[in-house]
Every structure is written in structure tokens, then in C-alpha cells.
Short mmCIF file of the C-alpha atoms (twelve columns), coordinates in Angstrom:
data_MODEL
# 
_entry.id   MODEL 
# 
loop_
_atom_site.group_PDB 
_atom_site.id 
_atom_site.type_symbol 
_atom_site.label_atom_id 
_atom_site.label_alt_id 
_atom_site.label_comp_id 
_atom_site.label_asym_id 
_atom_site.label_seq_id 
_atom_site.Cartn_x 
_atom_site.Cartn_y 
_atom_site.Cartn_z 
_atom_site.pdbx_PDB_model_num 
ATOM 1   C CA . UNK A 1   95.149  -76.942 75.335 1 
ATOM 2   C CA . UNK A 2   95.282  -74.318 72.986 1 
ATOM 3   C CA . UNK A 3   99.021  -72.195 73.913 1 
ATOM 4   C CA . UNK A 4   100.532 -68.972 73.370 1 
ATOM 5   C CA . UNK A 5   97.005  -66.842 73.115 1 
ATOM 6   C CA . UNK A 6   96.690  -64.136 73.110 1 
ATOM 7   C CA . UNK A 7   97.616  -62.892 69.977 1 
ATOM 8   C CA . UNK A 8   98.763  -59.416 70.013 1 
ATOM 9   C CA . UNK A 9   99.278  -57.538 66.817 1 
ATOM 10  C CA . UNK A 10  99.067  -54.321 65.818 1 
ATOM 11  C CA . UNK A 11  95.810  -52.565 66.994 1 
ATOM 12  C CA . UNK A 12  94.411  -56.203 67.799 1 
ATOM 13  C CA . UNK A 13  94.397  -58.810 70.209 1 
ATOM 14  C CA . UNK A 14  93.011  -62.641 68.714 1 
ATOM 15  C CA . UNK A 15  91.948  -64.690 71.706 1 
ATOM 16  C CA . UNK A 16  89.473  -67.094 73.260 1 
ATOM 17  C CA . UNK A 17  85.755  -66.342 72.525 1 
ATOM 18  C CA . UNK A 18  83.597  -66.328 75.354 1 
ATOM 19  C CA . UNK A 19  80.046  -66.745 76.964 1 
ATOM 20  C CA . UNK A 20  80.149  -63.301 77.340 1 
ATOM 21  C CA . UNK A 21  80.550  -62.795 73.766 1 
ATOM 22  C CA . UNK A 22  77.426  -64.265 72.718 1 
ATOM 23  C CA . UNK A 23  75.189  -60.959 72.129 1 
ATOM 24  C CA . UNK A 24  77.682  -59.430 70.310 1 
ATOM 25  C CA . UNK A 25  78.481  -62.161 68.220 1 
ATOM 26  C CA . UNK A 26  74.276  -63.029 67.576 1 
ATOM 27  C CA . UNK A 27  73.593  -59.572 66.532 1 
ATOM 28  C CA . UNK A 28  77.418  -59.378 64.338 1 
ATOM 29  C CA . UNK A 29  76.418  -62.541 62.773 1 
ATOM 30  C CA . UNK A 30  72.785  -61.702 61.603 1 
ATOM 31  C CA . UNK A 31  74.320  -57.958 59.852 1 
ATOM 32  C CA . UNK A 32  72.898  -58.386 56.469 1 
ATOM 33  C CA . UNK A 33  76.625  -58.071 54.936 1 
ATOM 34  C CA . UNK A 34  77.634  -60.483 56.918 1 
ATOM 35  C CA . UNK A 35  74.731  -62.957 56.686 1 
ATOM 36  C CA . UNK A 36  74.819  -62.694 52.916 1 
ATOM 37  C CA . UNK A 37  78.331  -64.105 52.644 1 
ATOM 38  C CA . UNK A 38  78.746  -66.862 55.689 1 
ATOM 39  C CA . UNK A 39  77.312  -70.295 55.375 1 
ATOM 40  C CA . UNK A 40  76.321  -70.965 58.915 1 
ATOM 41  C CA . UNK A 41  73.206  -68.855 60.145 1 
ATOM 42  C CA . UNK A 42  71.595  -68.920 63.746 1 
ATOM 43  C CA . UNK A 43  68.003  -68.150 63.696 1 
ATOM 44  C CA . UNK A 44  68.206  -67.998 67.441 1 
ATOM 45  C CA . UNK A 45  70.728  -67.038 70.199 1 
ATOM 46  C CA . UNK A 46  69.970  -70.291 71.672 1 
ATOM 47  C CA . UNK A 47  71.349  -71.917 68.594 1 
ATOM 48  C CA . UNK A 48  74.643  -69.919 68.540 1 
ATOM 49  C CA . UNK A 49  75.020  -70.592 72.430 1 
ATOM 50  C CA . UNK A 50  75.462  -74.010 72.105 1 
ATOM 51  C CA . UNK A 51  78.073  -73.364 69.103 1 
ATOM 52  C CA . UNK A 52  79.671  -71.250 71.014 1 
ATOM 53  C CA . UNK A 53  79.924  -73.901 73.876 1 
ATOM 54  C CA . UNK A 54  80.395  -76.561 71.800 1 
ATOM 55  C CA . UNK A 55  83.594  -74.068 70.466 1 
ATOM 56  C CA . UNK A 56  84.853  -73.477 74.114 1 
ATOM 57  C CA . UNK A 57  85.325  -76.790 75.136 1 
ATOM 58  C CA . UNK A 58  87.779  -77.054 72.035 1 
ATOM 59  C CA . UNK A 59  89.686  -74.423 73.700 1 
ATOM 60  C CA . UNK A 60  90.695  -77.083 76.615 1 
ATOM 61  C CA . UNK A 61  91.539  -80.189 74.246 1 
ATOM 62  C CA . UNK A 62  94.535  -81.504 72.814 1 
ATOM 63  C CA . UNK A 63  95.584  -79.994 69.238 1 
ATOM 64  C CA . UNK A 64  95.493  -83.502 67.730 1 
ATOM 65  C CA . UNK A 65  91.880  -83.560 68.816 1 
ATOM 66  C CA . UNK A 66  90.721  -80.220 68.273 1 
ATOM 67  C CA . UNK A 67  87.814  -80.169 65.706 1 
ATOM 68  C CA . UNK A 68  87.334  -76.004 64.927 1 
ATOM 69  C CA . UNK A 69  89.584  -73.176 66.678 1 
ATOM 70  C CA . UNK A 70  87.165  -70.236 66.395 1 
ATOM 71  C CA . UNK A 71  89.142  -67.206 68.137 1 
ATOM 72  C CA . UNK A 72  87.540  -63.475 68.626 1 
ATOM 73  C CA . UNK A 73  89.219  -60.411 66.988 1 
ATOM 74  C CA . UNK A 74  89.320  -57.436 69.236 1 
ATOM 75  C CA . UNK A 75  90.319  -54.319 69.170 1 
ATOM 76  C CA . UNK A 76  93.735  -53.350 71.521 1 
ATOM 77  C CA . UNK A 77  92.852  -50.356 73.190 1 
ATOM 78  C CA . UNK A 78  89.250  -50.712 74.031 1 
ATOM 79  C CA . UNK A 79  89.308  -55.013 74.205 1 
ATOM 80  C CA . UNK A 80  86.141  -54.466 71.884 1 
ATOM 81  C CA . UNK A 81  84.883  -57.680 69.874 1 
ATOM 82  C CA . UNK A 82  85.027  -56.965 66.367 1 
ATOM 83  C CA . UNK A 83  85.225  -60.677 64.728 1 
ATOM 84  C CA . UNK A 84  86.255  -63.806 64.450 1 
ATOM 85  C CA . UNK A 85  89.303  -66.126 62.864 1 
ATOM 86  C CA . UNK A 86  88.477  -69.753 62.751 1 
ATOM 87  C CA . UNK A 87  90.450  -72.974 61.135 1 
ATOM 88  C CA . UNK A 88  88.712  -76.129 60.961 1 
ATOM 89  C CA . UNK A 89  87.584  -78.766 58.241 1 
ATOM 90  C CA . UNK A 90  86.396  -78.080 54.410 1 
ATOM 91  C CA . UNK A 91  82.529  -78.783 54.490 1 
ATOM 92  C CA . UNK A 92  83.223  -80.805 51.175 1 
ATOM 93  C CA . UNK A 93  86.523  -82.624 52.294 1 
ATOM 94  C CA . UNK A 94  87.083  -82.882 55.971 1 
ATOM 95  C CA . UNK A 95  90.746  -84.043 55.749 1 
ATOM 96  C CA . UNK A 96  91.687  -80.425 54.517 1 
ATOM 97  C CA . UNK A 97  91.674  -78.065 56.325 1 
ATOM 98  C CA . UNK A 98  90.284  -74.208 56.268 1 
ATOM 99  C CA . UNK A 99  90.586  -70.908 58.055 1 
ATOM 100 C CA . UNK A 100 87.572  -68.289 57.450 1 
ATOM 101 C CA . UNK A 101 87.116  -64.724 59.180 1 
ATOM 102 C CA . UNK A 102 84.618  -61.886 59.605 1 
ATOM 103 C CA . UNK A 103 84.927  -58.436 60.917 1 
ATOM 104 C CA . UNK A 104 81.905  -56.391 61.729 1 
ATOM 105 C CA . UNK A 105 81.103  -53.608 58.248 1 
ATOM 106 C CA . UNK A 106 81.840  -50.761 61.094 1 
ATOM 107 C CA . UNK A 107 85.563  -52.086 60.685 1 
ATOM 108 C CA . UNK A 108 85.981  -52.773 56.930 1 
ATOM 109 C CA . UNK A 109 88.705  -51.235 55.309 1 
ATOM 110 C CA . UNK A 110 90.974  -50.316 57.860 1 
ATOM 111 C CA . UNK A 111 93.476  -53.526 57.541 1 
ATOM 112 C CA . UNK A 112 91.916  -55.465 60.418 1 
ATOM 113 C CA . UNK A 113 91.099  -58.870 58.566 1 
ATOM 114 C CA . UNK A 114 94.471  -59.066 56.786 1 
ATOM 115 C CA . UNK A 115 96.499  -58.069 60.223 1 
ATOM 116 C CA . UNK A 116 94.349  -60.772 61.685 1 
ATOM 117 C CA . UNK A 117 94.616  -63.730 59.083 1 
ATOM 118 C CA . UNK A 118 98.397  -62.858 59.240 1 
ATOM 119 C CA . UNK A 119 98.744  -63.154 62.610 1 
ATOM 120 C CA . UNK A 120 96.336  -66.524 63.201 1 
ATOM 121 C CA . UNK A 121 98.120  -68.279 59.710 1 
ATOM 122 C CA . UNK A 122 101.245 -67.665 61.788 1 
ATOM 123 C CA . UNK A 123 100.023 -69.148 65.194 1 
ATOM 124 C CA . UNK A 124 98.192  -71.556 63.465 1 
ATOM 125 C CA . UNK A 125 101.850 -72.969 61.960 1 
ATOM 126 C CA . UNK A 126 103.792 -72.285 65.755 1 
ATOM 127 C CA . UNK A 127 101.401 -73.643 67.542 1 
ATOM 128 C CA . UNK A 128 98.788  -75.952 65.366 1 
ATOM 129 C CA . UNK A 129 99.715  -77.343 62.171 1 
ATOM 130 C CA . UNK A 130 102.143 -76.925 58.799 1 
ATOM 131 C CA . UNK A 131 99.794  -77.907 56.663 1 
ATOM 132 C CA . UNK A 132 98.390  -76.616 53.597 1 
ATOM 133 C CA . UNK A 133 95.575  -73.911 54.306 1 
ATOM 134 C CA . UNK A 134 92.299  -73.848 52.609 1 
ATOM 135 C CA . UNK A 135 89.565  -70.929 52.320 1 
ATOM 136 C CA . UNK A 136 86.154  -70.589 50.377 1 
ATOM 137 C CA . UNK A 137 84.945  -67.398 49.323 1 
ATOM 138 C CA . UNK A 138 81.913  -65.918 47.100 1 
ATOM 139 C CA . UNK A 139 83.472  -64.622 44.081 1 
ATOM 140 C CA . UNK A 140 81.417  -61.584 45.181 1 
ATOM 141 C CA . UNK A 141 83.338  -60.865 48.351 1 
ATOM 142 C CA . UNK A 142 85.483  -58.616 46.766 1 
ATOM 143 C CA . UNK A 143 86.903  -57.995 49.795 1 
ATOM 144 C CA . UNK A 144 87.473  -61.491 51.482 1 
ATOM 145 C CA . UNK A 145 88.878  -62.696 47.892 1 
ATOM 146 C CA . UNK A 146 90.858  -59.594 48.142 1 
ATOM 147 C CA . UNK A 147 92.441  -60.395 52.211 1 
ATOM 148 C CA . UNK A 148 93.145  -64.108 51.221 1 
ATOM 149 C CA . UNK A 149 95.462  -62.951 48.451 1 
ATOM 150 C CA . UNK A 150 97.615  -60.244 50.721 1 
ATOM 151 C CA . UNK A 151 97.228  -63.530 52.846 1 
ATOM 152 C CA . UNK A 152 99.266  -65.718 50.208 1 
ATOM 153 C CA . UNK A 153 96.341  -67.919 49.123 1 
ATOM 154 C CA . UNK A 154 96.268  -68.655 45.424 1 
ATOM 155 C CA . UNK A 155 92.785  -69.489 44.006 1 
ATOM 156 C CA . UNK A 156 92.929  -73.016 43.018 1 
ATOM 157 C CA . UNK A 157 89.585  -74.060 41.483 1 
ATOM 158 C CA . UNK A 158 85.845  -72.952 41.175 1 
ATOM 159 C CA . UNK A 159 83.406  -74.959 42.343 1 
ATOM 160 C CA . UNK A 160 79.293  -74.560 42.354 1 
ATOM 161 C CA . UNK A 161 77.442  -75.567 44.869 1 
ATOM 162 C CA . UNK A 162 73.971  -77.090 45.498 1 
ATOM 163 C CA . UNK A 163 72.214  -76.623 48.926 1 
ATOM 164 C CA . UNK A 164 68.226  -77.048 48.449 1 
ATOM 165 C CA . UNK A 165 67.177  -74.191 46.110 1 
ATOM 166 C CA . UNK A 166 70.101  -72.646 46.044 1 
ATOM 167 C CA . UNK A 167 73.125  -72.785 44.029 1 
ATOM 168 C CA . UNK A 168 76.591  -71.046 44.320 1 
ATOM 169 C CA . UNK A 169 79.427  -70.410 43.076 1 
ATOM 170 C CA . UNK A 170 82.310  -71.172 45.073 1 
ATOM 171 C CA . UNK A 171 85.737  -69.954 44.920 1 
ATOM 172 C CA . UNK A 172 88.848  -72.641 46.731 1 
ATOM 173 C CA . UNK A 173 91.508  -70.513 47.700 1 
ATOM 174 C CA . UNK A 174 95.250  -72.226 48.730 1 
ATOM 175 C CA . UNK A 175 97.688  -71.477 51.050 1 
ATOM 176 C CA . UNK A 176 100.705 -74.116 50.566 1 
ATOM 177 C CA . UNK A 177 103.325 -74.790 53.164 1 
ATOM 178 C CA . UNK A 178 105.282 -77.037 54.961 1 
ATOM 179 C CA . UNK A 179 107.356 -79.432 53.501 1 
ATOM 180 C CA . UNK A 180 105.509 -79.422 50.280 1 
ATOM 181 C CA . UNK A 181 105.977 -75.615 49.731 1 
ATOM 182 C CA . UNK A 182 107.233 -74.069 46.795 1 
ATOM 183 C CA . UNK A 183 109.240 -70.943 47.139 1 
ATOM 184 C CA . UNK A 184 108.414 -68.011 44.866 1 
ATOM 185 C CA . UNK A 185 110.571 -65.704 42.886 1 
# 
């Protein structure tokens, strides 16, 4: 059982996503600033209901068993949906672990994404794990690259990846902690 939700911070509140979420999130997800930087697209809402189940029932398991933690972002004073925090496996190496967010374009630039990944990185380590934090970006989302480094997350390599047609560059972003962290300046 996930504990100590919500998350209240600032002008936001992080907690559980629901069914009633899924309109919002269908329409969010298929913005074309959104679309053009996520990895996961859902061509129907169908398809993003049963993720969205599939992400509910995590809610009610043990933290050793959880597989994803995808939380909504919303805003205080009106308890309006404006994104998502998530922490689950690398695509590419399952035994490491990521976190990833999105806020809707009508929200950009106003500190939301940083207040949120602050917030989740630090409820992630009360109430989740200590281990180190992972993140993949395009090197042309400015302003993801540009949250996961107010965030603490150093970029560690470039990679390129191959998915049918397509190839991208990829950008591995690190956040280290626990017992293995080493204390700057």
C-alpha cells in the first residue's frame, strides 16, 4: 500500500490517479508537445484505460512488489489535473530504476514540474526506495533536461536508440543517493 499521499506542496497536491482521470489524461497525453517527447502513445482511450487500471491496482500492493507508481499532479486550489510523476523501471535495464513527468503546455514555465519532481524524489526516498534515480530525456526537451538538473540529476551518458524506423538520441540522466552518495562541495 502506497503511504503518506497526498503530497502537498506548494500550489500542488501529487496523489493517486483515477478512473475519473482518464479523459483528461487521453486528451493531455495526445497534445502534440507532449506526444512528441513521451515514448508511450495510446491511439485509443480504451488503450490508456487499461494502463490506467493496470496502474491503480499498483496503488494497493506492497512497495517490494510495486512495478510503476504513476501519481497525478494537481493543482491546490482548484484540485485540477495538470500531470503526472511516475518511477518505475529503465526500458533498457529493468533493475534501475526511473522517474519521468509531464505537465500539460497550459502550465509550462511556472515551476510546477520542478516543485513536483522535488516533492515525489523526496517521497519516493521516505516512503519507496534510496536508490539511485534514473531519467531519459530528448536532448531537445530543453525544458525536461532543464527540471532534472534543478532536480540534482547529472547527465551520465548518451545513448541512440533504434525503434523500427526511427532512431533517437537519448540522454541518461542520474540522481545518486543512498549509501553510495557522494556529497558535493
Amino acid at each position: 500500500m502506497l503511504k503518506n499521499l497526498p503530497i502537498v506542496t506548494g500550489e500542488i497536491i501529487i496523489n493517486e490517479l483515477t478512473l475519473e482521470d482518464l479523459d483528461y489524461l487521453y486528451s493531455f497525453l495526445n497534445l502534440k508537445e507532449i506526444k512528441e517527447f513521451l515514448p508511450d502513445r495510446y491511439e485509443t482511450r480504451e488503450e490508456l484505460r487499461k494502463v490506467l487500471e493496470w496502474l491503480i491496482t499498483n496503488y494497493r500492493r506492497d512497495k517490494s512488489e510495486i512495478i510503476r507508481i504513476s501519481l497525478g499532479v494537481r493543482l491546490k486550489e482548484e484540485n485540477k489535473l495538470i500531470g503526472w510523476v511516475t518511477y518505475g523501471p529503465l526500458p533498457y535495464d529493468e533493475k534501475l530504476k526511473e522517474i519521468a513527468f509531464a505537465i500539460n503546455p497550459a502550465y509550462w514555465n511556472k515551476g510546477y514540474a520542478t516543485t513536483a519532481g522535488r516533492a515525489f524524489l523526496k517521497w519516493l526516498s521516505e516512503n519507496i526506495t534510496e536508490d539511485d534515480i534514473f531519467a531519459e530525456v530528448n536532448p531537445k526537451n530543453y525544458g525536461s533536461r532543464r527540471v532534472l538538473e534543478k532536480l540534482g540529476m547529472e547527465k551520465i551518458k548518451q545513448d541512440i536508440r533504434t525503434k523500427g524506423d526511427v532512431t533517437e538520441d537519448v540522454w541518461i540522466y542520474k540522481l545518486q543517493r543512498g549509501k553510495n552518495r557522494t556529497i558535493k562541495g
